[in-house]
C-alpha positions as CSV (number, residue, x, y, z in Angstrom):
1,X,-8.2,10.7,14.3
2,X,-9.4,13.7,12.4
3,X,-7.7,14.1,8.8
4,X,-8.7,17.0,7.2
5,X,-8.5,17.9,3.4
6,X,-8.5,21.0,1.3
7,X,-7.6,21.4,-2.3
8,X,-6.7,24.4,-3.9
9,X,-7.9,24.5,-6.8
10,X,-5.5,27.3,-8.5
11,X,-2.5,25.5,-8.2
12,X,-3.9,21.7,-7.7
13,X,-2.1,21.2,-4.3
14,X,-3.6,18.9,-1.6
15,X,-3.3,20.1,2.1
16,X,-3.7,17.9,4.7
17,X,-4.4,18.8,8.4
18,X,-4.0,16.8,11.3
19,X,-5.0,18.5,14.7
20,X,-4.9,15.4,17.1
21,X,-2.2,13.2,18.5
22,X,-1.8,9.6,16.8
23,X,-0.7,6.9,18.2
24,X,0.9,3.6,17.2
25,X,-2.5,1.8,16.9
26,X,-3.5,4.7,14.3
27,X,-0.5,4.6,12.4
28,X,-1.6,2.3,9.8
29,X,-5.5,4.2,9.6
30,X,-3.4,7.7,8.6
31,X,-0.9,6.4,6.3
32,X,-4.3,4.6,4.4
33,X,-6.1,7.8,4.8
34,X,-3.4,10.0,3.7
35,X,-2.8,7.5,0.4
36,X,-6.1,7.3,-0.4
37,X,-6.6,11.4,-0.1
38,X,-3.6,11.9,-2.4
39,X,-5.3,8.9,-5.5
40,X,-8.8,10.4,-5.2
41,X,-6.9,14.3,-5.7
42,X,-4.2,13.2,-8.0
43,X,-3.0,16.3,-6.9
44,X,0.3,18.3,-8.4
45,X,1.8,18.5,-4.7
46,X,1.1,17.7,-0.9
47,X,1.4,19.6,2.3
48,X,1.0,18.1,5.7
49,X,0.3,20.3,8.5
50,X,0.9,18.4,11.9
51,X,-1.0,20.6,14.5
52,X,0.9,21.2,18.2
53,X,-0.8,18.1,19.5
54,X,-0.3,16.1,16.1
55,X,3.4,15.9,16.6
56,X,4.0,12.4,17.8
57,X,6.6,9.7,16.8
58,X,3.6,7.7,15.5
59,X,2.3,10.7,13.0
60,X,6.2,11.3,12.2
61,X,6.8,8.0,11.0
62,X,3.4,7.9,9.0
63,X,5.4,11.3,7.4
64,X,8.3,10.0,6.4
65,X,6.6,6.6,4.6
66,X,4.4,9.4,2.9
67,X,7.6,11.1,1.9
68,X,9.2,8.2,0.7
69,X,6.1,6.6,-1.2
70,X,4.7,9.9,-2.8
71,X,8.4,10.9,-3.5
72,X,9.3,7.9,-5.3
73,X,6.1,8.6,-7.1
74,X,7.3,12.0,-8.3
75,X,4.6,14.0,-5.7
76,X,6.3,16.8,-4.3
77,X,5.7,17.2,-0.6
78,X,6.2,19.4,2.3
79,X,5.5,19.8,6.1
80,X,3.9,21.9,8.2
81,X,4.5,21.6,11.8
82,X,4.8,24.9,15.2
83,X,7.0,22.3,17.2
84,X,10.7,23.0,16.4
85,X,11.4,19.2,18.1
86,X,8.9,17.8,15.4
87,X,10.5,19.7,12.4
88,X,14.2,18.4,14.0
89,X,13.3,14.9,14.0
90,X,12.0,15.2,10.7
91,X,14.9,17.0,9.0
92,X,17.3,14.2,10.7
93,X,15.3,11.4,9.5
94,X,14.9,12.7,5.9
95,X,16.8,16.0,5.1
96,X,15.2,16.0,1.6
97,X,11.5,17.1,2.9
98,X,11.1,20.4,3.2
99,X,9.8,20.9,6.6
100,X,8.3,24.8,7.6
101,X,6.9,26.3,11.0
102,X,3.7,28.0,8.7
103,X,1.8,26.4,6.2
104,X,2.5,29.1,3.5
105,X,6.1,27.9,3.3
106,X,5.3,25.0,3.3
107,X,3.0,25.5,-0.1
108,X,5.5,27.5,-1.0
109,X,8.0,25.0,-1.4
110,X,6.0,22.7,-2.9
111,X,4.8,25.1,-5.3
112,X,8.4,25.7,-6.0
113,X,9.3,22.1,-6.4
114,X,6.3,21.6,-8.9
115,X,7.9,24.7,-10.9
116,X,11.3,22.9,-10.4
117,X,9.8,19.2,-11.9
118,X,8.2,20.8,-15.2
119,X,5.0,22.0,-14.3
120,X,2.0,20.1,-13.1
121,X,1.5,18.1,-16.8
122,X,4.6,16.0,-15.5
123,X,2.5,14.6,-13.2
124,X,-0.3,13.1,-14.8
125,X,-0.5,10.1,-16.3
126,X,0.2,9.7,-20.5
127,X,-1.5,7.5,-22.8
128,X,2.0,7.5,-24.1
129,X,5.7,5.7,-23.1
130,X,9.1,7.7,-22.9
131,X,9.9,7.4,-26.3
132,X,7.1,9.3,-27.4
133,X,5.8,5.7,-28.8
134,X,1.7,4.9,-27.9
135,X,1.3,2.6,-25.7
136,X,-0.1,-0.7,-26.3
């Protein structure tokens, strides 16, 4: 399994490339890799772009539990993917993730989403609660 990583700098978004097929015995390696890419960026939003050969019910699930944990953690994300059944299953599974045939529109979501949140401040951590209060 080859992960690949790129930030862009400009706009502090993390894009991840996968190029191979995964299978279920990988799952778990990719979602830890994928994680672990997104604490060491702290990035302000993700793309993953699932190559022709990357787009296997193994890589899709590791997708949508990315989706759902970086979601929850207020990380907008996006996919990348050239296979229309890929992009089909992942839209039926979780109509909430913007899924794209190129990359660009895939960033391009994301980069709207980040506009749509606040900006990229939102997204880093505060030395302060809600309230305005320091914490303790």
């Amino acid at each position: 399994m080859d992960l690949r990583s790129r930030l862009l700098v400009e706009d502090n978004m993390l894009l991840l490339t996968l190029e191979e097929p995964v299978g279920t015995e990988q799952r778990a390696a990719l979602a830890q890799a994928v994680d672990q890419l997104v604490d060491e960026h702290r990035p302000a939003g993700l793309v993953l772009t699932l190559g022709a050969a990357a787009g296997t019910a193994a890589t899709v699930s590791v997708v949508l539990r990315a989706y759902r944990h970086w979601a929850a953690a207020g990380l907008p994300m996006a996919v990348a993917t050239p296979q229309a059944a890929v992009r089909y299953l992942i839209r039926a599974n979780q109509p909430a993730l913007p899924v794209h045939a190129p990359t660009h529109d895939a960033l391009r979501a994301v980069r709207a989403l980040v506009r749509r949140q606040g900006g990229v401040d939102d997204l880093l951590p505060r030395p302060w609660g809600q309230d305005g209060a320091a914490r303790q």
